[in-house]
Structure formats: structure tokens, C-alpha cells
N, C-alpha and C positions, 0 to 999 in steps of 0.2 A: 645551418646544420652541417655542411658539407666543411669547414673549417674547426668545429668543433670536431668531426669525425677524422679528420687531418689533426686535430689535436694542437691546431693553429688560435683555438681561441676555446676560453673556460665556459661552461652555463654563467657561472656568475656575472663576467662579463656581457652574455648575450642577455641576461636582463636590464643591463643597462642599457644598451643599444635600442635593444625594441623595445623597452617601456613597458615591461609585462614582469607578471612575476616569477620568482624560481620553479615553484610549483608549474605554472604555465610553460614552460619552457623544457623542461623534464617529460609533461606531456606530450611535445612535440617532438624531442628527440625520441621518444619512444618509437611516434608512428612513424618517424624518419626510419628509424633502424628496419621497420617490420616493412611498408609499402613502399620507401622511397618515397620521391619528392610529392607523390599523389597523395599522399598521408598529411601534406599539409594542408592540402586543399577544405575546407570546413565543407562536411557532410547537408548543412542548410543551405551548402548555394543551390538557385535557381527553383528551390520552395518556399511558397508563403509561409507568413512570420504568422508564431504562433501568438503574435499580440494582436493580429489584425482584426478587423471589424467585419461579423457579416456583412453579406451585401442587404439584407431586410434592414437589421439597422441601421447602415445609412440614410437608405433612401426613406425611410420614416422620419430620421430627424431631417433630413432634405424637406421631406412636407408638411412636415411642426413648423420651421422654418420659414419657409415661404408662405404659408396659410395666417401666422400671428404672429412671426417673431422675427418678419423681414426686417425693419429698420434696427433691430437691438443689437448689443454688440457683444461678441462673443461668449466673456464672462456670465453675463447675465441670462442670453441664451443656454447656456449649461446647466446654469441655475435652472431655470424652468424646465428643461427637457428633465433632467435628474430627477427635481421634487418631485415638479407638477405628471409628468409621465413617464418617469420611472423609466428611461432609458440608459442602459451601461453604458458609458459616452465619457470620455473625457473632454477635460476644456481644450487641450490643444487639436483635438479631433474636430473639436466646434469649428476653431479656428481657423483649420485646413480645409475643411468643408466650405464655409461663409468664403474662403481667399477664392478656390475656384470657380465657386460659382458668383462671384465678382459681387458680392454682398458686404462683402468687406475690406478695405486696404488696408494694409500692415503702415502703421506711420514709423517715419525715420525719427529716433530719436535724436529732440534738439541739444543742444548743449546746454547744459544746466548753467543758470545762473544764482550765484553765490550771494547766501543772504545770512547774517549772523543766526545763528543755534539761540533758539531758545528752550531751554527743557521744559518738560510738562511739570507743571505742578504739583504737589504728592497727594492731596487731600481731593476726592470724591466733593465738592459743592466752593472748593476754596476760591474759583476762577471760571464764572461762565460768558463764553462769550455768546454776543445776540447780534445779529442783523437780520434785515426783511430782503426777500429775493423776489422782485419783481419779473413774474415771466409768464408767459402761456402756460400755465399747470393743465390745462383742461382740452388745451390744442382747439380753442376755437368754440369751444361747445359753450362756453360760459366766458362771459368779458374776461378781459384780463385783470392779473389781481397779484395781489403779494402772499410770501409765505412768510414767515415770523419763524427764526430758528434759533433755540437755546442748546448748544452743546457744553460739554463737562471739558475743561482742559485736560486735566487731569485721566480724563478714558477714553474722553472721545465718544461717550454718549449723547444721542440724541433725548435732551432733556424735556423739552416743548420743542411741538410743532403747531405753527396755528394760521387757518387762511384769514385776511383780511380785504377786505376791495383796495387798501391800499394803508401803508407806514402813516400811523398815527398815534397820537399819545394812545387814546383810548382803547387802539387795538394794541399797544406795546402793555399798557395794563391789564388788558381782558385776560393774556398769556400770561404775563407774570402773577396774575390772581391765579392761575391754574398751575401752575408751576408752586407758587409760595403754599397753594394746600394740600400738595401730593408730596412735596420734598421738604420743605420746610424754606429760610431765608441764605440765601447764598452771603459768603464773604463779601465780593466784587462781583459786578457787571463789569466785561469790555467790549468794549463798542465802535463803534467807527464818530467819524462828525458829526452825522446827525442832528438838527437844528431841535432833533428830538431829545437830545441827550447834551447837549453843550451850548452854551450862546455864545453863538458867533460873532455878534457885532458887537468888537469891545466898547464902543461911544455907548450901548444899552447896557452893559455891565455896572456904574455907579448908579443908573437910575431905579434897580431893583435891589434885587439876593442876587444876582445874579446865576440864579440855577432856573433851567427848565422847569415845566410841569413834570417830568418825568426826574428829573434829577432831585427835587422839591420832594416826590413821593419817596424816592430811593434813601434818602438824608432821614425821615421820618421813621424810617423802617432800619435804618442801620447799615446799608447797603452802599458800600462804596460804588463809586462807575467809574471808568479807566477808559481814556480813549485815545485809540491808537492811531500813531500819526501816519501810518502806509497799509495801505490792506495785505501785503505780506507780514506786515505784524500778526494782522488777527486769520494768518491762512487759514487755521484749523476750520476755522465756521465757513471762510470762502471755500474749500478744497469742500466739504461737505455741500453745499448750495452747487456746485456743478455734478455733484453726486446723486444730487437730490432731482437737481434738472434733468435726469438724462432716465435713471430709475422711477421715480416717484411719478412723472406722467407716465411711464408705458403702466403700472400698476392701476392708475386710475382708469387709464384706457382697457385694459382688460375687465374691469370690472364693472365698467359702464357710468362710472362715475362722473358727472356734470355737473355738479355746483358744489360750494365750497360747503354748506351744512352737512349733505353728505359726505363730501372730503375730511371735512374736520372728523365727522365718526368714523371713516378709517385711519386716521394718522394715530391714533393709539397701536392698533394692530402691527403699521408698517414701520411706525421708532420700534415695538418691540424688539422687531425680524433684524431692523437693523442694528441694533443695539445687539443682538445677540452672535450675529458676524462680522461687525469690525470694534465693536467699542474693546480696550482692552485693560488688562488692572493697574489700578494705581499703584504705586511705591509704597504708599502706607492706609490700612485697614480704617484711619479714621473719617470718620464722617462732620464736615463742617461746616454742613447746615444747622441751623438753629431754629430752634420750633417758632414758632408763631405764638407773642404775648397775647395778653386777654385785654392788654390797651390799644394792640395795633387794631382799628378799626377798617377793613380794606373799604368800605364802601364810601365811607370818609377820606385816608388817605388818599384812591386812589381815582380822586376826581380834580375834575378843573379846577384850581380855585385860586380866588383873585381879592386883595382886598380892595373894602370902600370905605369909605366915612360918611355916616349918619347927618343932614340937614340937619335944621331947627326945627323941622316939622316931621324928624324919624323917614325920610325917603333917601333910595339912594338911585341908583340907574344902572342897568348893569345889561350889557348886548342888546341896547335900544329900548329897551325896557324900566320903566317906574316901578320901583318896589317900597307900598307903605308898610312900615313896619308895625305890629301890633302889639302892644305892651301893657301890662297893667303898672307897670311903675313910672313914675312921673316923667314928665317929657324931657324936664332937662337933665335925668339923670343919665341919656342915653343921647345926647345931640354931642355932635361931633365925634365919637366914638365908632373905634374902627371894628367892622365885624367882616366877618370872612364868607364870602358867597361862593358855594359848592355848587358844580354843576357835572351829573353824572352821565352817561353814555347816552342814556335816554332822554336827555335834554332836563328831568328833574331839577329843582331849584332848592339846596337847602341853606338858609343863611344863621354862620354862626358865631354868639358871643363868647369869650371865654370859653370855647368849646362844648356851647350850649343850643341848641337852635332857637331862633327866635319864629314866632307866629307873623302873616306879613299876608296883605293882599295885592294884587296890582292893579296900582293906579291907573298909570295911561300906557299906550304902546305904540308911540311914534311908529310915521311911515319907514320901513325899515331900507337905509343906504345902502350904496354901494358896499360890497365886502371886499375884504384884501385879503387873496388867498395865494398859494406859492406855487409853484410849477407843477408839482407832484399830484396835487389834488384839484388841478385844475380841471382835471376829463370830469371828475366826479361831480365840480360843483355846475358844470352848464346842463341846462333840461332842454333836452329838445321840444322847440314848439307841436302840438299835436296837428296832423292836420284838419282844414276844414271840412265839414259833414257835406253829403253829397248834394245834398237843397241847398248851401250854404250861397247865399248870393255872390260869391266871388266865382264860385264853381260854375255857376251859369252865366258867368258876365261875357255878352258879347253873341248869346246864342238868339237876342232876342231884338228886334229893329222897330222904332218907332210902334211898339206894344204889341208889333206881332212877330210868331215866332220865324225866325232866322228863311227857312224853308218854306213860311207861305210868302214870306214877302218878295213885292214885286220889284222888276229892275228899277224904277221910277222912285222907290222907295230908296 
């Protein structure tokens, strides 16, 4: 100001200098000419800012905070104080709060690792991807267990969500049945390796179709499945599942939630919520799902199914099991003949010819073998032995000496 009033330098220049604008600068020379150098000084030093927060407010979100929302993380916290109790709070307020009272550390950001661009897709059902997240959802209150996650590429909608005790054909069906009659048939599944979705050992590949049960069902239905060779391929559904871990238990946890029946009745409610804050719109208005034929059969499609071929006397054996088949047409019009044996979640048995069921009772039911099961479903298939009842003669063993009990008997004994 004192070289402008020397006439040693223009306003226009001194807005390039300070980085302010003409206007701003005009202002200043004004209060220069009227108070001198005191006029520059801004009238709000050494008063609070009029953005600051009562002090009631804080210390109320200080004890939302600590009473139900210690382990959450600031975003989320926000969220809830805002909804759920209507506190004027900013996020970054959350944030400086949760820092000092050491609830929270600011992480350093790491350096990004560079992975090829892929765009989304432009159609609403063109590309859904699916995996199961194996985690503590329940924190303890109910065994551990998977979640089954169908996301839209194209929005980034959570399409299905569904709990299972654990990744299985049956539990990747039970969701796709729920999915295929609220949406309709998707273009593409993409997937990860999954032994559920791909067969992996090429030496078994010439000895079938070479397709899963679940790849088998998808083939029936029109559904392509795509599967992707690095889980940064399929981020979208991965970056969702650490979304899902971090959100979706404190949710359950508020609500008292412990087991997966009543889980599964709120994950309608909580895709909604999340659907309605981050899914976003596609490039194009079309929709490319496709209804559901009046051939597609899910309860047929979407079972186990294996073929056999028919003895000379109509039996076939199928998971240790005799199966006579029961016919009114002549025996040799059906000996050797392949029929297809469905077996649904429930363990039901239906066996069919030319896509017809045939009538059948069971013969015999050998002593059932050893099973061959994989890692995954290993916790689920051991039973723990029960223990013995408190009479049980092992439980008394030792309390009792030549037929009397332990405590009459004498040292001689």
C-alpha cells in the first residue's frame, strides 16, 4: 500500500503480487488511506469464527461417539449422528473430533499402484459381477459364514446380497433364483476361479462338458460367466466386500442382529440405502436384462444334476444309493438309456427322461463311504461328537474299587 501511495507500483500489479483480486485490493487501499497501516489489520482477529461449533454440540457428538460409534470411522459416523440424531455436524468436524480424542488416525496416503482403465459398462444388467466374502459379519454372535454379492457394473448397484454358511453351488443358485425374479436374466456373470464357476483341472475337462454345475445352469439360462484372471480385474465387487465388511457388521450390530435368517431380512433394506448413496447412472437408459421364459424351469435348472445310464433291470446308483426305476413300458425300451438325476437343495431326488420325470423307488442304500470334500467346506462337514451323559459308564470309570465305591474302600483293597 505504502508503494502504491509513492506511486511506485499500480492496484493491478499488486493483485498479482498478493493473489487477491482488484476489487480486494481497492478495498484495502481505501482502509489504508482512512486508518493507515491499522486498517489492514482484519477486524476478526482474535474472535471466534462464526462457523464454529457450540460447545453442547460437540460434546454430544463426543458421547454418541464413545457410547455406540467408538470403533466407526468418521464418514460413517457422520452419517449416523446426522440421520439417526439430527446433529448440525460436519464430516470434517467428525474427523477432528474422533483425531483428538485418538479414536482415530489419519492414514498416509500410499502410492497408487497403476492398473489398466477399464470403463463401466453402459447397460443397467449387461455385466454383473458376483463373489462370496467370507468374514465375521455377526462379530462372533453366530459362526462364521459368507456373503454372496451381485453388483451392476454399469452403476455400481448392489443387486443381491445373500448370507450362506458357506460358497456353494446351491447357495450361489438360491441368490441367483432371487436375483433372476426381481430383475430378470443378466447378459454376463464375472467371477473370480472359483471351482464353482470354472474347472480347473484341465486332465477332467475331456472327461465331461466341461462346465460346472453352476456354469451348466448359466449355459441353460443364456448367461454367459467371464472370469477374471486377477481380483483387480473384478475390483468393483472386491472394493464393495471391504465396504460391506466395515459398514454392513456395525449395522447388524446396532440392530441386534445374530444369524443369517434374520440378516438375510434386512439386506433388502441395507442394498437399498446403499444403492441410493453411491450406486451411480449408467451412460445409457437401456435395460438388459431379459424376462424369464415360461421354459426356463428354475427348480429343474437350478439343481445338481448328473447323468446315469439304466441297467437291464431299470437301476441306476447315484450318491450310494439304488435307484429302481418304475415304468409301465417294456423293460427293454429303457435299458441302457441315459436319464438325468436332479438333486435339489433339499436333498429331493428327481430323475429325468427326455425331460420328463420318471416314477422310481429305492432299492438298497449301501453303508455310506468316506466323502471327498475341499477345504472350504471342510469346518461344515465334521460333527462334533456329543458328550457322554452323566450315568454314562465312562463318566464313572475309576470312581469304584473291587464293587465298592472309591471312598468306602479300604487301604487293603
Amino acid at each position: 500500500m505504502q508503494r502504491i501511495q509513492d506511486r511506485r507500483l499500480t492496484q493491478k500489479e499488486a493483485t498479482r503480487i498478493l493473489g487477491i483480486s482488484i476489487r480486494q485490493v481497492k478495498r484495502l487501499w481505501r482502509a489504508y488511506r482512512k486508518t493507515g497501516a491499522k486498517g489492514l489489520v482484519s477486524r476478526r482477529r482474535g474472535k471466534p469464527s462464526n462457523n464454529r461449533l457450540e460447545a453442547g454440540i460437540t460434546q454430544q457428538a463426543l458421547d454418541l461417539i464413545k457410547e455406540k460409534y467408538e470403533d466407526f470411522g468418521p464418514t460413517l459416523v457422520h452419517k449416523k449422528l446426522s440421520e439417526v440424531h439430527k446433529l448440525p455436524i460436519s464430516r470434517e468436524s467428525v474427523r477432528r473430533i474422533m483425531i483428538e480424542e485418538g479414536l482415530w488416525k489419519p492414514r498416509r496416503a500410499k502410492n497408487p499402484i497403476a492398473h489398466q482403465m477399464r470403463e463401466r459398462r453402459a447397460c443397467l444388467g449387461e455385466l454383473i459381477q458376483i463373489d462370496g466374502s467370507d468374514h465375521e459379519w455377526f462379530e462372533g454372535r453366530e459362526p462364521r459364514c459368507s456373503l454372496l454379492v451381485f453388483i451392476d457394473d454399469a452403476t455400481g448397484q448392489l443387486m443381491e446380497l445373500w448370507f450362506v454358511p458357506h460358497e456353494s453351488f446351491f447357495g450361489y443358485a438360491e441368490a441367483a433364483r432371487h436375483y433372476f425374479e426381481h430383475y430378470g436374466k443378466p447378459v454376463a456373470f464375472y467371477s473370480d476361479k472359483h471351482s464353482i464357476f470354472r474347472v480347473n483341472q484341465e486332465q477332467t475337462v475331456g472327461l465331461g462338458t466341461g462346465l460346472t454345475q453352476f456354469g451348466r445352469a448359466m449355459q441353460e439360462l443364456g448367461i454367459q460367466i467371464i472370469c477374471a484372471n486377477s481380483p483387480q480385474a473384478k475390483g468393483r465387487v472386491e472394493r464393495a466386500n471391504q465396504t460391506l465388511q466395515d459398514r454392513l457388521v456395525k449395522e447388524l450390530r446396532l440392530r441386534g442382529i445374530s444369524d443369517m435368517v434374520a440378516g438375510n431380512a434386512y439386506l433388502p433394506e441395507f442394498r437399498a440405502d446403499f444403492n441410493r448413496r453411491f450406486a451411480v447412472a449408467p451412460r445409457s437408459h437401456h435395460d438388459a436384462h431379459r424376462p424369464l421364459l415360461k421354459k426356463d424351469n428354475l427348480d429343474q435348472i437350478l439343481s445338481h444334476q448328473e447323468t446315469r445310464t439304466l441297467s437291464k433291470n431299470l437301476t441306476l446308483q447315484y450318491d450310494h444309493v439304488i435307484y429302481q426305476i418304475q415304468s409301465k413300458r417294456p423293460d427293454y425300451a429303457l435299458r441302457n438309456t441315459q436319464v438325468t438325476v436332479c438333486q435339489n437343495a433339499k436333498g429331493d431326488i428327481t430323475i429325468l427322461y427326455k425331460y420328463k420325470p420318471l416314477s422310481y423307488t429305492i432299492y438298497h442304500m449301501p453303508q455310506r463311504q468316506a466323502e471327498v470334500v475341499n477345504t472350504k467346506t471342510l469346518d461344515h462337514q465334521i460333527k462334533a461328537p456329543k458328550p457322554p451323559a452323566a450315568d454314562h459308564p465312562w463318566c464313572t470309570y475309576g470312581l469304584h474299587l473291587n464293587g465298592k465305591p472309591l471312598q468306602e474302600a479300604s487301604p487293603h483293597d
